[in-house]
N, C-alpha and C positions, 0 to 999 in steps of 0.2 A: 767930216765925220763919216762913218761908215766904212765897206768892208776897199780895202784899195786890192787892185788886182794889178801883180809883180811887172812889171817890163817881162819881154820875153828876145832873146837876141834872133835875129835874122842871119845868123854864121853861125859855122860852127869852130870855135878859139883854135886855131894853129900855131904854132908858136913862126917865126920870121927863120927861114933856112937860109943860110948852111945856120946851125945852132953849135959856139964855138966851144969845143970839145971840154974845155973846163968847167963848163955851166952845164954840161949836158947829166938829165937824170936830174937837177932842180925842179923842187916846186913851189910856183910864183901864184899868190893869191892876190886874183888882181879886182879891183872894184873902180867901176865905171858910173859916173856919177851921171845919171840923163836927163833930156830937159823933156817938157811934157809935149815934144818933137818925135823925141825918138833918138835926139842926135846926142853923141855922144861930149856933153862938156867939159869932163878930166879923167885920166885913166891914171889910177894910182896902184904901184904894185914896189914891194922891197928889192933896191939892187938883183941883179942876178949875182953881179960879181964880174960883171963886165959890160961898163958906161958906156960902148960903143954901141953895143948890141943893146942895152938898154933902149936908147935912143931909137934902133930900127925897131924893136918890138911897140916899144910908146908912139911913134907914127903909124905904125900897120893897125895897131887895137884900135885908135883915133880914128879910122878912115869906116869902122861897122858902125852898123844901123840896129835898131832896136825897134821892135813897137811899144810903145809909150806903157805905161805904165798907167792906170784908168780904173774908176770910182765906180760904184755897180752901174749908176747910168750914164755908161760910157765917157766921162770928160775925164782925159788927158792930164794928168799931173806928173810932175819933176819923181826920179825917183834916183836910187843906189841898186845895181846890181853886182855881187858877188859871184867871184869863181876862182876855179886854180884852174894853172895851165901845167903842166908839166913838159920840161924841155927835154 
């Protein structure tokens, strides 16, 4: 109960280069499901439109860090952060 204060990321979202010229100018809204770590345990975002590059952008998001997401006195809880990326 009480007020939770959001994750906050430790990066800032680049999309994975070369970004393959048919996807380019997409925007992926991506949500990163965190544990009360900071570490990221699923990053969930719709196709680009190419499963290759899918896959490198899903291990590059995987690999950020977060600060935890935390209850007014200060303990650590699981949270969901939202964004969009633009390729």
């Amino acid at each position: 109960t009480g007020t939770i204060y959001p994750a906050t990321p430790e990066f800032l979202v680049m999309p994975s280069l070369p970004v393959p010229k048919r996807v380019q100018g997409r925007t992926l809204e991506l949500r990163f499901t965190i544990d009360e770590h900071g570490k990221i345990v699923k990053v969930e975002f719709e196709s680009s439109g190419d499963s290759g590059y899918d896959r490198q952008l899903r291990e590059r998001l995987s690999e950020y860090r977060f600060r935890p997401a935390h209850r007014m006195d200060g303990t650590p809880v699981p949270s969901v952060y939202v964004t969009q990326l633009t390729l």
